[in-house]
MIMIDREN-422594 format. One record per residue (C-alpha): chain; y, z, x; residue number from 0; residue in three letters. Coordinates in steps of 0.001 Angstrom, whole numbers, plus 500000, padded with zeros to 6 digits. Layout:
A:Y:Z:X:NUM:ALA
...
This chain:
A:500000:500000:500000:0:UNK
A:503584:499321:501064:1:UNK
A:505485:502249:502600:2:UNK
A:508357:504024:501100:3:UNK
A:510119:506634:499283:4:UNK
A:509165:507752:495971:5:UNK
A:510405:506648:492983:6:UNK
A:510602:508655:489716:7:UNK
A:509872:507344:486823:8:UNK
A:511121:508708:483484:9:UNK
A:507887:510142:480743:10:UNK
A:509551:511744:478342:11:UNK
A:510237:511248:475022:12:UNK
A:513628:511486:472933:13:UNK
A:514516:514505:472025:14:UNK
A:515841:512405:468841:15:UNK
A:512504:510851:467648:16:UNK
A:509313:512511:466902:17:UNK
A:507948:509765:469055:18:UNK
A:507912:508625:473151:19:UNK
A:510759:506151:473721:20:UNK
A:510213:505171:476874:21:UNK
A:506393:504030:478937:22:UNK
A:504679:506696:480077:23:UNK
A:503155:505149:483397:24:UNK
A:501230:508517:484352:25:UNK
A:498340:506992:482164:26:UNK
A:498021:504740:485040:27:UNK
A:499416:506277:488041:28:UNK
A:502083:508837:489357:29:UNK
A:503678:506946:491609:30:UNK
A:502426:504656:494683:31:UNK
A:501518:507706:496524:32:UNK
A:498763:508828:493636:33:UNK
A:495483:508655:495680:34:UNK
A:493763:507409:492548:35:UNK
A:495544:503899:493244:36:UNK
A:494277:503236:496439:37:UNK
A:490489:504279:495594:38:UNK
A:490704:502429:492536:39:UNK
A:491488:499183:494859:40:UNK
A:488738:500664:497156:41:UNK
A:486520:500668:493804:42:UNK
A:487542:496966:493111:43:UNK
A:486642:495816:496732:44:UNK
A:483361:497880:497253:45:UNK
A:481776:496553:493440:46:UNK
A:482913:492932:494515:47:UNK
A:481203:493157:497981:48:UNK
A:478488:494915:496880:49:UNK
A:477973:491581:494155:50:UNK
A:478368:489210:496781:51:UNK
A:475659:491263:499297:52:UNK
A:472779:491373:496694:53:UNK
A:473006:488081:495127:54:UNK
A:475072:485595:497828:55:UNK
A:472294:483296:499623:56:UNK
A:469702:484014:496496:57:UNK
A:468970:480694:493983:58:UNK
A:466006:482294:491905:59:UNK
A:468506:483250:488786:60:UNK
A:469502:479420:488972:61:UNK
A:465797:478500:487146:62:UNK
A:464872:481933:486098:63:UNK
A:466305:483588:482494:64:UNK
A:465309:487218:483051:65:UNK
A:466932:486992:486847:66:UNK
A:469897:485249:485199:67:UNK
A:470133:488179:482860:68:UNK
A:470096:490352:485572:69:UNK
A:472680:488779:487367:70:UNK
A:475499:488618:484119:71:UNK
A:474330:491613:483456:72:UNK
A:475392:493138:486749:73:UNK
A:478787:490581:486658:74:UNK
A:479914:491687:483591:75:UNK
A:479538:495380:484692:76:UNK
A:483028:494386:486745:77:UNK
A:484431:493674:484072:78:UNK
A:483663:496497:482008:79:UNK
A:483623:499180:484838:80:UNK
A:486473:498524:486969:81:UNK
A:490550:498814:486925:82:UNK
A:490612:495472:487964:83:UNK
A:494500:494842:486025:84:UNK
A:495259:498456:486158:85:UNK
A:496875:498468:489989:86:UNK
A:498662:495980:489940:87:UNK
A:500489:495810:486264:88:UNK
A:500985:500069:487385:89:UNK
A:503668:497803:489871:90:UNK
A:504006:495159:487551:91:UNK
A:505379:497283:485045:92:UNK
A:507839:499297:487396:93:UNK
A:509331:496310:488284:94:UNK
A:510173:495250:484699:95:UNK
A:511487:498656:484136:96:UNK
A:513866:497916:486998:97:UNK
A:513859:494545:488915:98:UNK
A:515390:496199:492093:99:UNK
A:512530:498232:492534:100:UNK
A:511766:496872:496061:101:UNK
A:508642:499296:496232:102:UNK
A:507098:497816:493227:103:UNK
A:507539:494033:494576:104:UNK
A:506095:494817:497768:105:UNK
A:502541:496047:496465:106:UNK
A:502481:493304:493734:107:UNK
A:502526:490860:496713:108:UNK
A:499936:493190:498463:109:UNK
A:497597:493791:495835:110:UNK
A:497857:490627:494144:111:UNK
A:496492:489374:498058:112:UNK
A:493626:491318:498028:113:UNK
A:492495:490756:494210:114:UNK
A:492650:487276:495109:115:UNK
A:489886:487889:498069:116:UNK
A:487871:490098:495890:117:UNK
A:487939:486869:492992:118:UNK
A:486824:484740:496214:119:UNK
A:483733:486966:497042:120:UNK
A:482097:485856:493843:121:UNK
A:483297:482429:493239:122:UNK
A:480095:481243:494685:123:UNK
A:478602:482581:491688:124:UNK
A:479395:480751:488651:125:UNK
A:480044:477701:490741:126:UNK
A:476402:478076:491913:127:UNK
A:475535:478216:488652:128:UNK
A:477776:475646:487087:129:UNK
A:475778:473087:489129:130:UNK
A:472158:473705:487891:131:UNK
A:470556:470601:486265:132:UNK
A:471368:469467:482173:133:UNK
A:467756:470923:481714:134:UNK
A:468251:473603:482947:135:UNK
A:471247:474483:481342:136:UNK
A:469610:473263:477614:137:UNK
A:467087:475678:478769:138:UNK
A:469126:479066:479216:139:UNK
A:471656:477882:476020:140:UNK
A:468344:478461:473701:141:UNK
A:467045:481327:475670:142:UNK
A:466787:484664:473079:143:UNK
A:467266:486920:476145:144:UNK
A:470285:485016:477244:145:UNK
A:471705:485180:473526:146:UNK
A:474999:487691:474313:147:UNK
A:475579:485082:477229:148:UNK
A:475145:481956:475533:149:UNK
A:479145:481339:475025:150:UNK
A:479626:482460:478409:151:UNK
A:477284:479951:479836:152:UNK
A:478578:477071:477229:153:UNK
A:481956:477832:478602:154:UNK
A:481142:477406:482180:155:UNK
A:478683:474395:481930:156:UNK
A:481839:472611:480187:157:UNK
A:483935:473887:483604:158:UNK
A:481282:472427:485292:159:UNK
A:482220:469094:484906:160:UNK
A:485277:470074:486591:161:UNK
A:484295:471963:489464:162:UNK
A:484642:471479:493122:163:UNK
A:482436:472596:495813:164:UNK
A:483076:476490:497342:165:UNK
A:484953:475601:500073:166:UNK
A:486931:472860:498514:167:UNK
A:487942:475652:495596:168:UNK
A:489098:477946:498075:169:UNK
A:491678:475450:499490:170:UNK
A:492879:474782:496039:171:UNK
A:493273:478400:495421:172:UNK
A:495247:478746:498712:173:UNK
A:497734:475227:498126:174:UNK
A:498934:476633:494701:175:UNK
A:501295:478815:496381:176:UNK
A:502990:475795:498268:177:UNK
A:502418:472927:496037:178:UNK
A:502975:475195:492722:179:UNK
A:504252:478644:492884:180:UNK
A:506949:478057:495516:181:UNK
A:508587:475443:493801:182:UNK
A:508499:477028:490573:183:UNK
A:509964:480043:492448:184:UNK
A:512230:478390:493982:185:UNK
A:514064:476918:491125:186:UNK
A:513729:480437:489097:187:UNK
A:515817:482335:491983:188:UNK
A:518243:479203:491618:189:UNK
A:518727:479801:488094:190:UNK
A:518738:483325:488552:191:UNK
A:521564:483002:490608:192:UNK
A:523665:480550:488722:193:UNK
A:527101:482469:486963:194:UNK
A:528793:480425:484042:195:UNK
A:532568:481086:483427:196:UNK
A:532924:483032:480042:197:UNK
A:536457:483963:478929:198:UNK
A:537543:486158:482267:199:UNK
A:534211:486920:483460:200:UNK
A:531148:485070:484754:201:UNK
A:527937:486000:482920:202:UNK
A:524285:484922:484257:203:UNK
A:522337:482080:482305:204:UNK
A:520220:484569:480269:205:UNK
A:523257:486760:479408:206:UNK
A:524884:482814:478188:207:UNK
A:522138:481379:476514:208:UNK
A:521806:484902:474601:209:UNK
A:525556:485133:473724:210:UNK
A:526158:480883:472469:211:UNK
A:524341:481611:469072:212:UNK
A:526477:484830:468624:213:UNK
A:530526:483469:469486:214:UNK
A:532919:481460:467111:215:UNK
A:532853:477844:466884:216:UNK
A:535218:477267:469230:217:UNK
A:533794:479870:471977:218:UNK
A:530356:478747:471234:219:UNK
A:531015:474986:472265:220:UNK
A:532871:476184:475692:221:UNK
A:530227:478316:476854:222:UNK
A:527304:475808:476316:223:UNK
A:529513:473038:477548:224:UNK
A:529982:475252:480602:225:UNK
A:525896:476599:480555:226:UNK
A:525172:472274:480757:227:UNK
A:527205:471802:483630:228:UNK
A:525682:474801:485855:229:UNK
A:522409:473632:484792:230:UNK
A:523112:469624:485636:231:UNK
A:524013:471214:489031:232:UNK
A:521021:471788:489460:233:UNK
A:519512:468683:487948:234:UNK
A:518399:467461:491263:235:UNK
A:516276:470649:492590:236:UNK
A:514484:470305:489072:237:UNK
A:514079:466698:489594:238:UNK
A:512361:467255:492687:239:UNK
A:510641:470456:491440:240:UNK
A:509048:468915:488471:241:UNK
A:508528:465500:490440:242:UNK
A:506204:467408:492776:243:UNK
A:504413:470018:490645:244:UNK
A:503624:466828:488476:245:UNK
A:502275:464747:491008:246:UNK
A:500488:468220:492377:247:UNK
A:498648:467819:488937:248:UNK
A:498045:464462:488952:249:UNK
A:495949:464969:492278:250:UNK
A:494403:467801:491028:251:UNK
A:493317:466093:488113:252:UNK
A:491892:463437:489387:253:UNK
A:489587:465546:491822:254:UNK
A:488492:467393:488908:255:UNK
A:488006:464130:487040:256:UNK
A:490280:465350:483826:257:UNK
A:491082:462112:481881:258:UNK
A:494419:463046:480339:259:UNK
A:497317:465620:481668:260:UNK
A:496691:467778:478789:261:UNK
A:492701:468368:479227:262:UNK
A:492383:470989:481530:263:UNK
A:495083:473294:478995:264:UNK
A:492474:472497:476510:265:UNK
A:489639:473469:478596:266:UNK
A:491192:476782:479402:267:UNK
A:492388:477782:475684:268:UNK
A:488700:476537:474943:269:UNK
A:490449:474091:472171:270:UNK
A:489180:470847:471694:271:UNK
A:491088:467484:471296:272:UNK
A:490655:466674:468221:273:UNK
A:492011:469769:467039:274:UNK
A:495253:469270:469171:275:UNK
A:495152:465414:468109:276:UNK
A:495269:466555:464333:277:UNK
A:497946:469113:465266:278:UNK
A:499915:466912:466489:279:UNK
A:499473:464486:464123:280:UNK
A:500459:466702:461248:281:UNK
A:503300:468375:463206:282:UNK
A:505220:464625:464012:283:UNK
A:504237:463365:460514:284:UNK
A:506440:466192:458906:285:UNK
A:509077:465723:461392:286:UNK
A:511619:465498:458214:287:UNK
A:510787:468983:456981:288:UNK
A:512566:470063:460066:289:UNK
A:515574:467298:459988:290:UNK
A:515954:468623:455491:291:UNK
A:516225:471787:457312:292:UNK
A:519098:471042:459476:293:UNK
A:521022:468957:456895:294:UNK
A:520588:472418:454303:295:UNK
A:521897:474640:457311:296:UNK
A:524689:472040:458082:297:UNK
A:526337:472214:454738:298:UNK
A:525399:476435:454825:299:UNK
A:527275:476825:457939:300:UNK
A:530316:473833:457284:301:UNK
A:529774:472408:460280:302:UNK
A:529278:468305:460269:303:UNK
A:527575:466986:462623:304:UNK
A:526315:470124:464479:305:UNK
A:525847:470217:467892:306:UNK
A:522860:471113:470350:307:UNK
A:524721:474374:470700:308:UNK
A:524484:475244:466928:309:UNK
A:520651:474539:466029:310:UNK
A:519334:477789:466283:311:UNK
A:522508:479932:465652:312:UNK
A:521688:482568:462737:313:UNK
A:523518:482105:459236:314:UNK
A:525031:485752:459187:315:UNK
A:523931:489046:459593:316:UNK
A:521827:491477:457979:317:UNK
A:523808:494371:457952:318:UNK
A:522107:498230:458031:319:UNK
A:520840:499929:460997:320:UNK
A:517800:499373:462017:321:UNK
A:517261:502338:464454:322:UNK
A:514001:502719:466063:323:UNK
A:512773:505954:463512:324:UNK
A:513586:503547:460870:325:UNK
A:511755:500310:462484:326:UNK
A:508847:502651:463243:327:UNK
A:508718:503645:459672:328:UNK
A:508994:500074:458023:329:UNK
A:506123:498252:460130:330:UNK
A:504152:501630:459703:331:UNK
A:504504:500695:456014:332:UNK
A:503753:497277:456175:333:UNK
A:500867:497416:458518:334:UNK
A:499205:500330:455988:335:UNK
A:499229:497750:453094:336:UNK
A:496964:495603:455396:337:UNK
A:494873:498571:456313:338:UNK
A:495651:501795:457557:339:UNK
A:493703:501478:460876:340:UNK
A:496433:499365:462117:341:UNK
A:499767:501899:461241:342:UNK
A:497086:504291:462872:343:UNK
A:496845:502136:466275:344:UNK
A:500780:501784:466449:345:UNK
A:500919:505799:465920:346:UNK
A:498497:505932:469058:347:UNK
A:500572:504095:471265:348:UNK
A:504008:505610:470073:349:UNK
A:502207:509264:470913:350:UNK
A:500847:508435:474592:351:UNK
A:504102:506639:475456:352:UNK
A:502435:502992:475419:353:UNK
A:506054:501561:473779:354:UNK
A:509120:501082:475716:355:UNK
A:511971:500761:473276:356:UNK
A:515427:500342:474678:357:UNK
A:517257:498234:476632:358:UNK
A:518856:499577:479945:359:UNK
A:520039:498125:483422:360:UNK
A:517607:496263:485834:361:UNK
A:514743:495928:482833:362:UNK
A:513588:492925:482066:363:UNK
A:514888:490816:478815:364:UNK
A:512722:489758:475825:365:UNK
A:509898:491717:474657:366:UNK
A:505708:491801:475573:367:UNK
A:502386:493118:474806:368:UNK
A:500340:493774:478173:369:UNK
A:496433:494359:477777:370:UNK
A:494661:495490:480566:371:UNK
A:490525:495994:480778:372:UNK
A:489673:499862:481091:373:UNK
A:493371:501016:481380:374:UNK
A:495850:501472:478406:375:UNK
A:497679:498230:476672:376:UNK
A:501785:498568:476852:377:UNK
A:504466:496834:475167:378:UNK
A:507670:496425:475892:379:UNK
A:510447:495867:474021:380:UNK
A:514545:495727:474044:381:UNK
A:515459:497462:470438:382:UNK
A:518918:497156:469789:383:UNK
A:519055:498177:465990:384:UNK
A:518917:495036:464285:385:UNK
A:516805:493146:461750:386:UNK
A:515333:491048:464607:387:UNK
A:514388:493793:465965:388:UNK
A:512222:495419:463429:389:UNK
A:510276:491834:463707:390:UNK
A:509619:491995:467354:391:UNK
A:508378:495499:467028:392:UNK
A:506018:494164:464114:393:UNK
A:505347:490756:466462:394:UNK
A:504286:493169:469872:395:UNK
A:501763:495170:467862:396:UNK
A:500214:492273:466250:397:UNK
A:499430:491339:469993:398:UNK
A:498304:494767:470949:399:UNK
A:496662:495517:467388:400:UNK
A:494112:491975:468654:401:UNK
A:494006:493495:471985:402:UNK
A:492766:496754:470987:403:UNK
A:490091:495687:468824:404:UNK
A:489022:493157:471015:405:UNK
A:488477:495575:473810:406:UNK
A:487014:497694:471222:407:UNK
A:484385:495496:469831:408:UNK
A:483825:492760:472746:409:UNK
A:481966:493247:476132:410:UNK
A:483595:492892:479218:411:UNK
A:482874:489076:479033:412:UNK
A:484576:488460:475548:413:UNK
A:487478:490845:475728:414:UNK
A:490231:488401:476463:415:UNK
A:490962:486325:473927:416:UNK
A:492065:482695:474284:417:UNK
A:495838:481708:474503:418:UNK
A:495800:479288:471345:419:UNK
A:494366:482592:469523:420:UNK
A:497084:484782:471086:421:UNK
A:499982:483787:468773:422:UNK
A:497717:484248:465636:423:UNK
A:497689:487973:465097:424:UNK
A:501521:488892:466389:425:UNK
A:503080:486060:464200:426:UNK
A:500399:487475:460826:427:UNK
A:501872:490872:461091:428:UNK
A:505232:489681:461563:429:UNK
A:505411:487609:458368:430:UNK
A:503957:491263:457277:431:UNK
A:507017:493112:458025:432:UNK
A:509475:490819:457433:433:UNK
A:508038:490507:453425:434:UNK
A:507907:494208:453550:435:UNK
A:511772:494694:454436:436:UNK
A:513112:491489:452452:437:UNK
A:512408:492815:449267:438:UNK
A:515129:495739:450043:439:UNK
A:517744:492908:451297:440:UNK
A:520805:492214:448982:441:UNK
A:521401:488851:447200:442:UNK
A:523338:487188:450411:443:UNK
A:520827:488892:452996:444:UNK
A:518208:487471:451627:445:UNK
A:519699:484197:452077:446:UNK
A:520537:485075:455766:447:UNK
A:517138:486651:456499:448:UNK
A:515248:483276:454929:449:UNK
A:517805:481009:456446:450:UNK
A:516564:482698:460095:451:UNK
A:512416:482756:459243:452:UNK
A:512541:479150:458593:453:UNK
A:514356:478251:461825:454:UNK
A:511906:480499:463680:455:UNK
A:509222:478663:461821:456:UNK
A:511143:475419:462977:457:UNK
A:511551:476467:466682:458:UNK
A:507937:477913:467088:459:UNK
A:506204:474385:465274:460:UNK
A:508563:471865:465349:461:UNK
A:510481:471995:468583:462:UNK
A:507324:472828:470237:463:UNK
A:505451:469911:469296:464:UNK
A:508240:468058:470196:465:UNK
A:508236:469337:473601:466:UNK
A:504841:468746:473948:467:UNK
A:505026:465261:473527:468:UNK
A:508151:465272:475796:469:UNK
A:505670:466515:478191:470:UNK
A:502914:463889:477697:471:UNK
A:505701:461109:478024:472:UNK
A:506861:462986:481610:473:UNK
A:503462:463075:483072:474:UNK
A:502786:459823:482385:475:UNK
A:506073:458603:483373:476:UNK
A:505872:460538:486681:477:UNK
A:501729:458909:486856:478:UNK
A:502712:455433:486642:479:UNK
A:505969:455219:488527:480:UNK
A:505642:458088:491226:481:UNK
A:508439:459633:490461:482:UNK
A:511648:459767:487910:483:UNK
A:514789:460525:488446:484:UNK
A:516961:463840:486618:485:UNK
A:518641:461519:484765:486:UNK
A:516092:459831:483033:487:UNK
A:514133:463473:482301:488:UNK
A:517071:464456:480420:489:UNK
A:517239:461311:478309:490:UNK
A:513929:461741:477819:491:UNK
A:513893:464922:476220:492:UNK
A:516644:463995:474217:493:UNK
A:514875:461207:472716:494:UNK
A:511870:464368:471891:495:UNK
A:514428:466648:470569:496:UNK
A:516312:464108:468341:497:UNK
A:512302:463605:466687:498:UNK
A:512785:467166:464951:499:UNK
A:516447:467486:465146:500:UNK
A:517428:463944:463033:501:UNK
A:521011:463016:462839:502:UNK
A:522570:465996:461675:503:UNK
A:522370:467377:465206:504:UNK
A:524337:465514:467580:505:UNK
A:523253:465512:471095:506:UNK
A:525224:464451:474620:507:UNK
A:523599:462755:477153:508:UNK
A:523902:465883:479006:509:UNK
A:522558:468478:476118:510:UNK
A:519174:466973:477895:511:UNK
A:519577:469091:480939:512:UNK
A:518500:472138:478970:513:UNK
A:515021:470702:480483:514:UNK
A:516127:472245:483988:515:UNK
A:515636:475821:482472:516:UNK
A:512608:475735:480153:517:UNK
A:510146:477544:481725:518:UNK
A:507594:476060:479357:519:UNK
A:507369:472900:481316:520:UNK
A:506014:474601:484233:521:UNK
A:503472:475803:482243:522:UNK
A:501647:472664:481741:523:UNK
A:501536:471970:477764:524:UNK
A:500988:475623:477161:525:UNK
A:504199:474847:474136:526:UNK
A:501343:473269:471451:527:UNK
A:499587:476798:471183:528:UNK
A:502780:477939:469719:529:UNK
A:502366:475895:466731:530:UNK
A:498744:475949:466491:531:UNK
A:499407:479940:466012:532:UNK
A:502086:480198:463605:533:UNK
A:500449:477448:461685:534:UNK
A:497059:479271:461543:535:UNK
A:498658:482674:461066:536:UNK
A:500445:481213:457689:537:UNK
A:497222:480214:456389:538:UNK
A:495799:483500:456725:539:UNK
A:498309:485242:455478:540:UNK
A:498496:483063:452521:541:UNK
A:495161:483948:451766:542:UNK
A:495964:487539:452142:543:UNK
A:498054:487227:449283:544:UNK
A:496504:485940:447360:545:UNK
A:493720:488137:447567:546:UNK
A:493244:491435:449361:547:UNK
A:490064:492092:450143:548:UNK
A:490703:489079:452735:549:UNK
A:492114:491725:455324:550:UNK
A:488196:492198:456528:551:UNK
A:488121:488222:457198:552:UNK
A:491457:488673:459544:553:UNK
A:489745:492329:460712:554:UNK
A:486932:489833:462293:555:UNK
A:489097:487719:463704:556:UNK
A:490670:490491:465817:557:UNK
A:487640:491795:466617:558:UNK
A:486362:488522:467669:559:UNK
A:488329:488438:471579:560:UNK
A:487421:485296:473538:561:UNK
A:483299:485301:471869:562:UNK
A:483688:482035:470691:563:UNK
A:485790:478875:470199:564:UNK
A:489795:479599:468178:565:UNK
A:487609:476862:465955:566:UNK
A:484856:478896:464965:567:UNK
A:486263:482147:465319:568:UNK
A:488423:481044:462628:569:UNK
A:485946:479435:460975:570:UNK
A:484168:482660:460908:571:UNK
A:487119:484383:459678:572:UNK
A:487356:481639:456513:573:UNK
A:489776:479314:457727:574:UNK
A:488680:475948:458910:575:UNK
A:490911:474522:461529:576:UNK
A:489189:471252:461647:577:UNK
A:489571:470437:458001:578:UNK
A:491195:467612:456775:579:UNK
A:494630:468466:456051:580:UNK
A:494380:471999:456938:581:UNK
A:497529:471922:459391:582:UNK
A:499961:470281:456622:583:UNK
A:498772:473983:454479:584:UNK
A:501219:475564:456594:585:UNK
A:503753:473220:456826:586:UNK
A:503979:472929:453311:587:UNK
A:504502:476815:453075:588:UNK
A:507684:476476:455073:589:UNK
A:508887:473517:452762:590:UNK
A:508265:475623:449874:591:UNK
A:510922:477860:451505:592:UNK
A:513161:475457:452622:593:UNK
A:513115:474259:449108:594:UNK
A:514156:478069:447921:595:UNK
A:516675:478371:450064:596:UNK
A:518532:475315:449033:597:UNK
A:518349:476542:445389:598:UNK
A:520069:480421:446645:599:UNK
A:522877:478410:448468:600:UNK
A:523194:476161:445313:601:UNK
């Protein structure tokens, strides 16, 4: 561990609420100086050695079921038996808690080292089995004694296809960091650095992106006029960013013989492409759900035409305060009337100090659920007594209410669930809450607070798809030609964000260098599982509605963690994501309430 003075962290709760305001981080460690860290890591290493010792150099569990059982057996015993996350989010966490916490950033770069060796020790293992013969594989897939494997194995046969040799995997694990992570790092710090004039001050990009949907007309327009120029600065480190994590991809890709961009992100959210071709499909076809939005808000707000700067600003405000007691107390409520265990799991966390509430200097913006195998799950948040807030609160838990059960009711194998599933449960008990509160709403709040749910809804489906093809077109583009230029990336995703937008927005040339800054793109078409989670989560819900004995169907589902395909697990749960027409079920739920809130503006 890295060196240096101690640093205390806050446990406490307010003497205000009955509840812990801030993380309690002594259910992981006391500080970097606990002893239990550093034999926890010595844990870690020893297990992995001792794995790679008994079974490195041995090939009879490649033909033989009851040595294979052995051998998952004993692999999934990491998994359920060690701290593997719970050392390095201890540091992670610190940090977001205060990002000049120099102590914390030194051991994530330590730790995060050694993990990476300790990951290496057994990567001989499922490559060594990923390469047995089709017969073979047929074999162990119908085995009875392999049964609580089977998905495990299905899983990694698919990876097969995919897979390098050891030694070749090892180099591709070491070249991320220049041909990936630097870069991406590199333009971060950039941004992270830039200061856009506002008024007499200069403000950083987060604290001006954050403020443009708040200020005036007038105010509004001069700040993001001011946030495009800062970012077209920087246009050509992106270019050359982008240019070469794309073509880093593209090389990767065709060693692992991937036919399009988007088919490893499939592989890994365990998707298939039919589903995201459907999605897709369904998503661009509605395009003018999103533009009759726009043209409703347009003639709400009195602006014609609005600008880039005005397509997500919110219609008013919902007035009341929304302290933290009182947020507590309304998605207590509202998770109860789903089932009680859940208010019960959000009263578990709020008691051991799993819930960090409110903003303060050096922590980190936005709001997070972190699960970790065999340590406690924490969620962060920045509560600032507003409506919003109350549905972040509701949005976190959903993520740690599907993390707890899924570490609950999965082995060590299954407890992660898939990223396309992720969105599901945090976005179900949102649309909870925010039915729960907008029954109390007055007349013109209601308007306000349905005005704001639909552009969510129109943001998390609609711009996301939209992004996601702005991403296919820039891979391809960057494929064929080698490389293209920042110019031509911003008219590009113009051209994606005028598909959803229509002609009631009116976008610059330069409105397109809001690419520069979306972090999303770095994350290779991570954007579609956005949609395919809201869109799923409204389908559930509506069936909750409808009838509520349902809540045991969406009870499996967060039980379910990563045991199976988002397709079946859903299926299981009695929703059918590969049904014709099952994607335009949601979107016709938000034109249903685009269509009621044109009749309460009149």
């Amino acid at each position: 561990m890295a060196k240096a003075i101690k640093t205390k962290l806050k446990k406490t709760s307010s003497a205000k609420t009955p509840f812990k305001m801030e993380w309690d981080l002594g259910l992981l460690y006391n500080s970097e100086h606990d002893p239990a860290l550093e034999a926890d890591m010595a844990k870690i290493e020893s297990a992995y050695e001792a794995f790679e010792k008994k079974y490195r150099g041995v090939s009879n569990y490649l033909t033989d079921e009851a040595k294979l059982f052995e051998v998952l057996t004993d692999y999934q015993n990491l998994l359920e038996t060690l701290p593997l996350s719970k050392p390095i989010n201890y540091f992670q966490y610190r940090k977001d808690l205060k990002s000049t916490d120099r102590v914390a950033e030194a051991n994530i770069n330590i730790i995060s080292e050694r993990l990476t060796k300790n990951e290496n020790k057994v990567l001989f293992f499922e490559l060594a089995l990923s390469k047995i013969s089709v017969a073979t594989q047929k074999q162990f897939l119908e085995s009875k004694k392999l049964a609580p494997f089977h998905y495990f194995l299905e899983r990694l046969f698919l990876k097969a296809k995919h897979d390098l040799t050891e030694a070749e995997e090892k180099i591709m694990s070491r070249k991320s960091l220049p041909s990936y992570e630097l870069w991406v790092n590199g333009t971060e710090k950039m941004l992270g650095g830039l200061r856009i004039p506002f008024g007499k001050k200069q403000v950083s990009l987060a604290e001006a992106l954050n403020l443009i949907p708040t200020l005036p007309k007038k105010s509004r327009r001069v700040l993001h006029e001011s946030t495009i120029e800062k970012l077209k600065e920087l246009g050509m480190v992106a270019e050359n960013e982008l240019n070469a994590i794309i073509i880093n991809k593209k090389i990767n890709d065709e060693l692992r013989h991937f036919e399009t961009p988007y088919d490893q992100t499939l592989l890994s959210y365990e998707n298939d492409r039919e589903t995201l071709r459907s999605l897709r499909l369904a998503v661009k076809d509605s395009f003018n759900v999103s533009q009759r939005f726009y043209k409703i808000k347009s003639k709400m707000l009195g602006i014609k035409p609005l600008t880039y700067a005005e397509r997500n600003i919110p219609a008013g405000k919902i007035s009341g305060n929304f302290k933290t007691e009182k947020a507590v107390a309304i998605v207590k409520e509202a998770f109860s009337k789903i089932d009680p265990m859940y208010a019960g799991i959000l009263d578990r966390f709020l008691k051991n100090g799993q819930v960090d509430f409110l903003p303060q200097g050096g922590k980190t913006s936005g709001a997070y659920c972190s699960g970790n195998l065999n340590a406690p799950t924490f969620v962060l948040l920045n509560h600032v007594n507003s409506f919003d807030s109350v549905m972040t609160l509701a949005h976190e838990m959903g993520h740690a209410i599907h993390t707890e059960l899924s570490k609950e009711s999965q082995r060590g194998l299954y407890k992660n669930y898939s990223t396309a599933t992720a969105e599901v449960a945090s976005t179900l008990f949102e649309q909870v809450a925010f039915d729960s509160v907008f029954e109390t709403l007055s007349s013109k709040e209601k308007v306000v607070a349905l005005h704001n749910k639909i552009q969510d809804d129109i943001q998390t489906i609609f711009r996301q798809i939209a992004c996601f093809n702005f991403e296919v077109e820039l891979h391809d583009s960057i494929r064929k030609k080698g490389s293209v230029s920042h110019e031509d990336i911003a008219a590009l995703m113009n051209t994606h964000m005028k598909s959803y937008l229509g002609e009631t927005v009116k976008l610059t040339p330069d409105d397109g260098y809001f690419f520069v800054h979306w972090s999303h793109l770095r994350r290779f078409f991570y954007v579609y599982s956005y949609a395919f989670g809201q869109l799923v989560s409204k389908a559930l819900y509506g069936r909750l509605k409808k009838d509520k004995t349902f809540s045991a169907r969406i009870e499996t589902f967060l039980r379910s963690g990563g045991s199976d395909t988002p397709e079946n697990i859903f299926k299981k749960a009695g929703v059918n994501v590969t049904a014709a027409g099952f994607w335009k079920e949601g979107i016709q739920t938000i034109e249903e309430e685009i269509k009621q809130l044109k009749k309460l503006v009149g």
